[in-house]
Backbone as a printed PyTorch tensor [residue, N CA C, xyz], in Angstrom:
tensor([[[  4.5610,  16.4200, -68.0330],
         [  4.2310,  17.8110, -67.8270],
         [  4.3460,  18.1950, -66.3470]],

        [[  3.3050,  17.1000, -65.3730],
         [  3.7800,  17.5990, -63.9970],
         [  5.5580,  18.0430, -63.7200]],

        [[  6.3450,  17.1580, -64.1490],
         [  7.7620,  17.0980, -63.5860],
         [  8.5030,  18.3320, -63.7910]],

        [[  7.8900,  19.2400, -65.3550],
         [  8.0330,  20.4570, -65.5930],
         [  7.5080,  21.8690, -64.5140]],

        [[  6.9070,  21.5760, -64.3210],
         [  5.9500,  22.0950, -63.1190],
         [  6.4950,  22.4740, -62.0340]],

        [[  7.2580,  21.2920, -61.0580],
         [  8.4630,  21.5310, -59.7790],
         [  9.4710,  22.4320, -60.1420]],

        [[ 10.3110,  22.5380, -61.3650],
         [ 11.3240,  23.5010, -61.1860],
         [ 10.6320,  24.8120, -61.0230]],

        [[  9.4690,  24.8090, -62.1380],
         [  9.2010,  26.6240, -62.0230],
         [  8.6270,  26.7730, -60.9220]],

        [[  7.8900,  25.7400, -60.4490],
         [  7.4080,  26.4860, -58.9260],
         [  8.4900,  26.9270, -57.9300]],

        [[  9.6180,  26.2570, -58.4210],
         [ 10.6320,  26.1180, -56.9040],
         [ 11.2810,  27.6050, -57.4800]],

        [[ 11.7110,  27.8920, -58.4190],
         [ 12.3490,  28.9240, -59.2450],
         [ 11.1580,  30.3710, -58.9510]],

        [[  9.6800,  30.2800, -58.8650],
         [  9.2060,  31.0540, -58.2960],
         [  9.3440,  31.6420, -56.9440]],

        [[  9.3630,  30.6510, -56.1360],
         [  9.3930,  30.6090, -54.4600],
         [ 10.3980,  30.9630, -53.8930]],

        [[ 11.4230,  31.0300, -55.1010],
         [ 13.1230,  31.6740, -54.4990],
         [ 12.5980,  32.7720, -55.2970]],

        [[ 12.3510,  33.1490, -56.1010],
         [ 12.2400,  34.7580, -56.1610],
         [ 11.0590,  35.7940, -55.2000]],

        [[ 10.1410,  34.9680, -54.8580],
         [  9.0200,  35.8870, -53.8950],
         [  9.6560,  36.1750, -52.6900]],

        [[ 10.1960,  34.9190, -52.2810],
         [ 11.2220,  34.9510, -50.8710],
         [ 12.2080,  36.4980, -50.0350]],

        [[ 12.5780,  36.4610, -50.9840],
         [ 13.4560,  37.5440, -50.9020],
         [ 12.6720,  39.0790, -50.8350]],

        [[ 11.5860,  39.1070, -51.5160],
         [ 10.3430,  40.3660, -51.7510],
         [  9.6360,  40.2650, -50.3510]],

        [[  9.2860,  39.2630, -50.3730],
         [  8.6850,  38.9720, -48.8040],
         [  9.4460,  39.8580, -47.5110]],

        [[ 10.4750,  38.9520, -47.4380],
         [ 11.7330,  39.1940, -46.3520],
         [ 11.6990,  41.0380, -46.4930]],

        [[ 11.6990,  41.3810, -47.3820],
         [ 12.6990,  43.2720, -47.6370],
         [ 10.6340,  43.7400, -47.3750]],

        [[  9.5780,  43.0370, -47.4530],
         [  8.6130,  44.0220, -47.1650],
         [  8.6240,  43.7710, -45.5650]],

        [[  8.9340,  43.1530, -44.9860],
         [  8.9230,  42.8320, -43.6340],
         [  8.7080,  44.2670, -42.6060]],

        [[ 10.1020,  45.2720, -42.5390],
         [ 10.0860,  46.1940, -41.7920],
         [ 10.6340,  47.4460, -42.9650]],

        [[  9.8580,  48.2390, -43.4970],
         [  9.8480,  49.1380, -43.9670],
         [ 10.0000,  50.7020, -43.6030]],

        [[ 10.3710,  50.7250, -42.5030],
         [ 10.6060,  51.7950, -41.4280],
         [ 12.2170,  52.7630, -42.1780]],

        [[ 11.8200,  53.9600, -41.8540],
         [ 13.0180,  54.8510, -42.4980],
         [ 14.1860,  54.3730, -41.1290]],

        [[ 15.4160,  54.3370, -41.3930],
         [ 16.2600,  54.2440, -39.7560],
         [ 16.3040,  55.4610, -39.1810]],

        [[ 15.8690,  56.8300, -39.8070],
         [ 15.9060,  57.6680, -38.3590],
         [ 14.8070,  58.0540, -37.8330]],

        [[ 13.8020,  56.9270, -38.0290],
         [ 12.5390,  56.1290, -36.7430],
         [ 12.7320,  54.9730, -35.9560]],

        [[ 13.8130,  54.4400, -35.8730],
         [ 14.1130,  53.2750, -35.2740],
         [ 14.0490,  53.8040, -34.0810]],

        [[ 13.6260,  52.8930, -32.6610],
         [ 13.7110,  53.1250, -31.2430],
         [ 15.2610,  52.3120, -31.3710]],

        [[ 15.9500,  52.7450, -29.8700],
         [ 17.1090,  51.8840, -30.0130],
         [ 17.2480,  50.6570, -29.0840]],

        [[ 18.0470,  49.6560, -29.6340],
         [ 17.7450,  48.5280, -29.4190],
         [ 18.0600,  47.9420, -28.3030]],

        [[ 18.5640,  48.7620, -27.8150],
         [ 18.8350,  48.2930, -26.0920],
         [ 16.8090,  48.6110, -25.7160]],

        [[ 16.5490,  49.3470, -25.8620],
         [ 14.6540,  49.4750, -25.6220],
         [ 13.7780,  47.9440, -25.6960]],

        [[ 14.2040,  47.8560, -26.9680],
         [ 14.1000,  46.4250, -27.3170],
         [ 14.0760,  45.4240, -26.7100]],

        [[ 15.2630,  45.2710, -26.0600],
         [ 16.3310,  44.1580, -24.9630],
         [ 15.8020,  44.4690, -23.5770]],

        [[ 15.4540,  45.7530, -23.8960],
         [ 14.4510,  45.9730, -22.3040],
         [ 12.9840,  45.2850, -21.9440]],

        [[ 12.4160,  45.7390, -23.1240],
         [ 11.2390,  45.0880, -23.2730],
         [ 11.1720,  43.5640, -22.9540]],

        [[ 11.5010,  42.9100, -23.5240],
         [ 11.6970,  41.9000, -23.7330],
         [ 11.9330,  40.8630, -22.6420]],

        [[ 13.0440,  41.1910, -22.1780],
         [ 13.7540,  41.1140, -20.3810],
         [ 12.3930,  41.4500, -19.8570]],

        [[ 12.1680,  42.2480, -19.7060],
         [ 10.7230,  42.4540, -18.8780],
         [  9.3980,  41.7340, -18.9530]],

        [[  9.7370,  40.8150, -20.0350],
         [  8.5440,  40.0280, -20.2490],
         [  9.0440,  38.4180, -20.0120]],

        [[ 10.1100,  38.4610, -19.4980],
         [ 10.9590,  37.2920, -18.7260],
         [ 11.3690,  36.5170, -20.2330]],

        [[ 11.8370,  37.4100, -21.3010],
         [ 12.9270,  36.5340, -22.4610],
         [ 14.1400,  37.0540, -22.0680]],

        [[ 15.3800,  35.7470, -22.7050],
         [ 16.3830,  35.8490, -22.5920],
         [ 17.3370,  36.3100, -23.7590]],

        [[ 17.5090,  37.3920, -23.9090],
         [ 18.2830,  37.6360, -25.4440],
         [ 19.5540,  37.1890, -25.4010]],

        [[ 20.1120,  36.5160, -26.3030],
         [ 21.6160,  36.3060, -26.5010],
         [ 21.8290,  37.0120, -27.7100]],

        [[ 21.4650,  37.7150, -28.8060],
         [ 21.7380,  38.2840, -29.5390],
         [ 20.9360,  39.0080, -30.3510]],

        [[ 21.2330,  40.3980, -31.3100],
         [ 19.7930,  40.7560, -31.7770],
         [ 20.9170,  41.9360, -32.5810]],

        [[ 20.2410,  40.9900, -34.2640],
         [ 20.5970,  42.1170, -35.4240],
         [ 19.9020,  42.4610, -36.1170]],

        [[ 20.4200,  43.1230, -37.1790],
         [ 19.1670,  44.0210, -38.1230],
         [ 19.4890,  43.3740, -39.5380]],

        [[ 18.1880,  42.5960, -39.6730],
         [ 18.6460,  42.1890, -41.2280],
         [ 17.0230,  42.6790, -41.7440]],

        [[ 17.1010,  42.8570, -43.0170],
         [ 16.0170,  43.0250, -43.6490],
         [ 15.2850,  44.2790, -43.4570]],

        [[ 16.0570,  44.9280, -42.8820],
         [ 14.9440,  46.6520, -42.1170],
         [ 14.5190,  46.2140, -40.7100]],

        [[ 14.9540,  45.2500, -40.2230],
         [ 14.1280,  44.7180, -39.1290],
         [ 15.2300,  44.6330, -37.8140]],

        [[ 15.0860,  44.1350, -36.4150],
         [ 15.6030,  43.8390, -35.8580],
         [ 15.2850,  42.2360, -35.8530]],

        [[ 16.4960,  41.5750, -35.4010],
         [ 16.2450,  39.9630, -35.5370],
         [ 16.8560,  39.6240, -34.2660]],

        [[ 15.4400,  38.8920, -33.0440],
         [ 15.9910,  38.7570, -31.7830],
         [ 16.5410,  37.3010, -31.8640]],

        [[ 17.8790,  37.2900, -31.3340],
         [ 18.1320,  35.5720, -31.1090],
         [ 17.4860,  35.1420, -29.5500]],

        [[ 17.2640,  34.2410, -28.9060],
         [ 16.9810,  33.8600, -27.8100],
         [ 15.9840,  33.3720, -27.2490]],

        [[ 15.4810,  33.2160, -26.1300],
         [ 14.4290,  32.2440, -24.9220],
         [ 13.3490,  33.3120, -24.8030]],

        [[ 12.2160,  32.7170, -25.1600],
         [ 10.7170,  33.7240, -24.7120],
         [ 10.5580,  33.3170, -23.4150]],

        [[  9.2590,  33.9300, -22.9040],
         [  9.1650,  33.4090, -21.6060],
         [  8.9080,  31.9400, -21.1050]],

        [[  8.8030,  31.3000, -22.2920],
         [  8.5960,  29.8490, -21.8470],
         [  9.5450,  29.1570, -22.0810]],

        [[ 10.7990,  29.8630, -22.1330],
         [ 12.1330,  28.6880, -22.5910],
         [ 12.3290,  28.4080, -23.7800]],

        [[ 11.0090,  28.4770, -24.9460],
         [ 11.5450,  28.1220, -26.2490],
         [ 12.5240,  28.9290, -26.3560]],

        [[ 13.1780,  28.2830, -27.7170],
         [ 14.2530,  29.0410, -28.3210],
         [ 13.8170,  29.6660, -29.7020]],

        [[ 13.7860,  30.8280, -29.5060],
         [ 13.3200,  31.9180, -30.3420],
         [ 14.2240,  32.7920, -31.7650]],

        [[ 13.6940,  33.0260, -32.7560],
         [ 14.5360,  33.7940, -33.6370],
         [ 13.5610,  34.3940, -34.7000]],

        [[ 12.7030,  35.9610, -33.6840],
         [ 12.1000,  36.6200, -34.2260],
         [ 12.5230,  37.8360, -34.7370]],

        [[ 11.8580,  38.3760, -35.9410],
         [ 12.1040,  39.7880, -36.5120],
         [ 10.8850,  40.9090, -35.8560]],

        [[ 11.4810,  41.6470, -35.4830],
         [ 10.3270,  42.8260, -35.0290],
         [ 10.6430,  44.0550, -35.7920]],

        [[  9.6650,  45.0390, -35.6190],
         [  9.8750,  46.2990, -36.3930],
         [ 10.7770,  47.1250, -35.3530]],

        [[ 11.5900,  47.7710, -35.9560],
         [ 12.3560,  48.8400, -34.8390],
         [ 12.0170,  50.3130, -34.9720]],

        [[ 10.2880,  50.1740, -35.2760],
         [  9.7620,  51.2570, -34.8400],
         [  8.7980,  51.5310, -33.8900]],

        [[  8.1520,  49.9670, -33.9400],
         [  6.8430,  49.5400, -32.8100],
         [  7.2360,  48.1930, -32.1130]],

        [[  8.6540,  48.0870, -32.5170],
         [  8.5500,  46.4810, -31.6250],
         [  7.6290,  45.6400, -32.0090]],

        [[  6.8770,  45.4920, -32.8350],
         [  5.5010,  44.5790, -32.6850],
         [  6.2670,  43.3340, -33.8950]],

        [[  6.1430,  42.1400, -33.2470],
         [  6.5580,  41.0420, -33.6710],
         [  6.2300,  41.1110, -35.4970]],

        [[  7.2070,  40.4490, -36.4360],
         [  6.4930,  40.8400, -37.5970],
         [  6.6380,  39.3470, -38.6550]],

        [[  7.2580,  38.5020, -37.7470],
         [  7.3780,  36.7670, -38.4930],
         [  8.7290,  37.2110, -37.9890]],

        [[  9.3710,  35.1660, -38.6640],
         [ 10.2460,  34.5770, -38.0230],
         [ 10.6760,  33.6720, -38.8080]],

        [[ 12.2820,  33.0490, -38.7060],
         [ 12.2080,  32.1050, -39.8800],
         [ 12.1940,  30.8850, -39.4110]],

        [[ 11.9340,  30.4190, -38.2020],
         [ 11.2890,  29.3660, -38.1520],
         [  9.8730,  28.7580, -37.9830]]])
């Protein structure tokens, strides 16, 4: 019975996944700030962007926070305010 158990959980966890991800940034796009603002911010808080797209309603920063990690956060592109990450 347990062994039955692993597929549906795993078969659950790929379907929430995706619900998760799309509630992330729910913002209409003609409230988005634009994303050079973003790249400003950011820079100003001594990160290094190498790249930054929009998946999920969200903006997705590639790059270095201020401590050198290597970063790959989603923020809202209406408040900037960090909103998860996929690592």
């Amino acid at each position: 019975m347990r062994l039955s158990l692993i597929p549906a959980t795993a078969l659950l966890t790929a379907i929430a996944l995706p619900a998760l991800a799309a509630d992330r940034c729910t913002v209409p796009q003609d409230q988005w700030r634009p994303v050079e603002e973003l790249k400003t911010e950011l820079t100003a808080k001594g990160w290094t962007i190498s790249n930054v797209k929009t998946e999920d309603g969200c903006y997705e920063v590639y790059g270095k926070d201020e401590t050198g990690k290597r970063v790959e956060i989603f923020f809202d592109p209406a408040t900037f305010q960090a909103v998860g990450s996929d690592e």
